[in-house]
N, C-alpha and C positions, 0 to 999 in steps of 0.2 A: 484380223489384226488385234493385236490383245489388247493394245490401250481403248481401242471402241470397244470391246468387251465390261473395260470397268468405265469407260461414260457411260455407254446404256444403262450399266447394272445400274448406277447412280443416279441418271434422270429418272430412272424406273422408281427407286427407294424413295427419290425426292419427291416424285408425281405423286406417286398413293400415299404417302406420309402427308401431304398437304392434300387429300382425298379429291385431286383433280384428273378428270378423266383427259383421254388421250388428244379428244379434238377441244377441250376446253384451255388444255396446256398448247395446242398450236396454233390454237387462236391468238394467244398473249403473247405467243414467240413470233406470229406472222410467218409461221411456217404452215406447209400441206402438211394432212394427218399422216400420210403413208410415210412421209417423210421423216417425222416423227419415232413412229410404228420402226421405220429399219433404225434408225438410230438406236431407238431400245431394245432391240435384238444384237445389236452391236454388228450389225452390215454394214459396208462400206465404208468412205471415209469422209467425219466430218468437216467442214472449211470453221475457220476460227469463226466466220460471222457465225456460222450455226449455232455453235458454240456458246459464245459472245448473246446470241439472242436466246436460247433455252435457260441458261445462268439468270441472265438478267428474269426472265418470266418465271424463275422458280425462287428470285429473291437472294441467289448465292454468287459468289466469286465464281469465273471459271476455275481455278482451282480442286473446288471443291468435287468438279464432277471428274479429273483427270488423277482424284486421290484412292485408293484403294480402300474401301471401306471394309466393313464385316459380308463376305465373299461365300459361295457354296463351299461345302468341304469338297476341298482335292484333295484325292487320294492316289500313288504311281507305286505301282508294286514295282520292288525292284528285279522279277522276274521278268517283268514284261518291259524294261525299260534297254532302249540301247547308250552304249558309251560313244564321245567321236572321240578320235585319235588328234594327237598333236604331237608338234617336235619334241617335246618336254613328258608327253607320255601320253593319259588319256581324259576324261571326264563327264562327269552326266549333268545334265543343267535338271536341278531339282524344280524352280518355279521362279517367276517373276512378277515382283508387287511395282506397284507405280505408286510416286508419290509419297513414298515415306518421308517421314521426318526424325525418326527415332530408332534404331537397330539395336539390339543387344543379342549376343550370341553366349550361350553355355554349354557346355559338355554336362547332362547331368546321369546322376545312378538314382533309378526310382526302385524304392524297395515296398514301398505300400501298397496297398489295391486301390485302384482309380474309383475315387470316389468323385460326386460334384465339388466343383468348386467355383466361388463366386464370379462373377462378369467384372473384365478389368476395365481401363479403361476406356471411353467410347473410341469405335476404330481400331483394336489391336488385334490383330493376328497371330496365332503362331504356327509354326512350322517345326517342324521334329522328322528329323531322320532316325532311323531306330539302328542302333552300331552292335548291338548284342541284347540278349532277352527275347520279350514278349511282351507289346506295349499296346495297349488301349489307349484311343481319344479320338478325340472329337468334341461335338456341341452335344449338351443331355439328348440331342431328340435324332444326333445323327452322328452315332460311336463305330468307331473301326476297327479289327483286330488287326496287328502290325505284326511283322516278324524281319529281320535285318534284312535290310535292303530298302524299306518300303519310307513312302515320305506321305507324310499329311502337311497340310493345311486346314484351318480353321481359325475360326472367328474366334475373339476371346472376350468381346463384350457383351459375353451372352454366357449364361450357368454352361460349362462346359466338364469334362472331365479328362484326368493325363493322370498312367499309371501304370504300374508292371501288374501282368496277370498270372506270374511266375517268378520267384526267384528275383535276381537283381536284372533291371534293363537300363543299360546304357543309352545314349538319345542323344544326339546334338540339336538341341533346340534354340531356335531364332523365334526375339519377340520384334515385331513392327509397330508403331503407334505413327500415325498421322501428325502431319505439324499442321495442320490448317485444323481450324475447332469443328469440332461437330456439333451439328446444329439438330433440334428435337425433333422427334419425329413424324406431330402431328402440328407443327402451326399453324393457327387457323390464320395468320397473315403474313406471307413470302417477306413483307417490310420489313418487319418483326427481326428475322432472323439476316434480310442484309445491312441493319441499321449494329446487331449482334457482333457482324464480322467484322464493320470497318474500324479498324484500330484506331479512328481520328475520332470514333462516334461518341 
């Protein structure tokens, strides 16, 4: 199921950013380790208590763990992809984020070489389908060569790079930013950051 996909990934971000190991976080959630353990492998499916009690043990909104944060790069070559059929004609489902708060879509022409560029902000992704050219990106430490057809995903609050490596490349690129804040990555007190979130505080 992909939404347990980005709770795990995010109880995972959130546990070793706040440097708590796995039976010391299911200790404070009053959950078993293994239980734990499949949740951040994103197996099965969790019940809101779960949920409701990891949140609460890591100091965040449930929210925060059902948001899509900065994610592996996906990568779907459009050779290996199939299309379904519908009455209206056909279509490929490129990816699905959970949890957005912010979408902006552009048609862009990159005519520079993909050099880095700086980390936007905390939580963004983006997505680019490449419509014509030869387009590089990804994050500096995990770049991909594209050729029409093909879709990334990557993380954009992190030095990344996007760029033609030939000539002009077209791209329809989609930015996501999260609407719930992101919280730092190493605080040394879970309070800290859910005293941060509540908008009464």
């Amino acid at each position: 199921m992909a939404t347990a996909r980005v709770v795990g990934r995010n109880v995972r971000r959130l546990r070793l950013g706040r440097r708590l190991s796995l039976g010391s976080l299911a200790g404070r959630a009053g959950l078993a380790k293994q239980t734990l353990a499949n949740l951040e492998s994103g197996e099965g499916n969790p019940t809101i208590e779960t949920l409701l009690a990891v949140s609460r043990a890591l100091g965040v909104g449930a929210a925060s763990l059902l948001t899509e944060w900065g994610s592996p790069v996906v990568v779907r070559r459009g050779a290996d992809e199939a299309w379904e059929e519908s009455t209206d004609g056909r279509r490929r489902r490129l990816d699905d984020t959970f949890g957005t708060g912010q979408v902006t879509a552009f048609l862009v022409e990159l005519t520079g070489p993909a050099t880095a560029r700086d980390a936007l902000a905390p939580g963004t992704l983006l997505h680019a389908y490449v419509i014509s050219g030869r387009l590089l990106a990804g994050t500096v430490d995990d770049q991909h060569r594209l050729a029409p057809g093909d879709f990334i995903r990557f993380p954009g609050d992190v030095p990344h790079v996007l760029g033609a490596t030939s000539g002009v490349t077209t791209v329809h690129l989609v930015t996501t930013v999260p609407q719930v804040q992101q919280f730092r990555a190493s605080s040394p007190d879970p309070a800290e950051d859910a005293e941060r979130e509540d908008p009464a505080g």
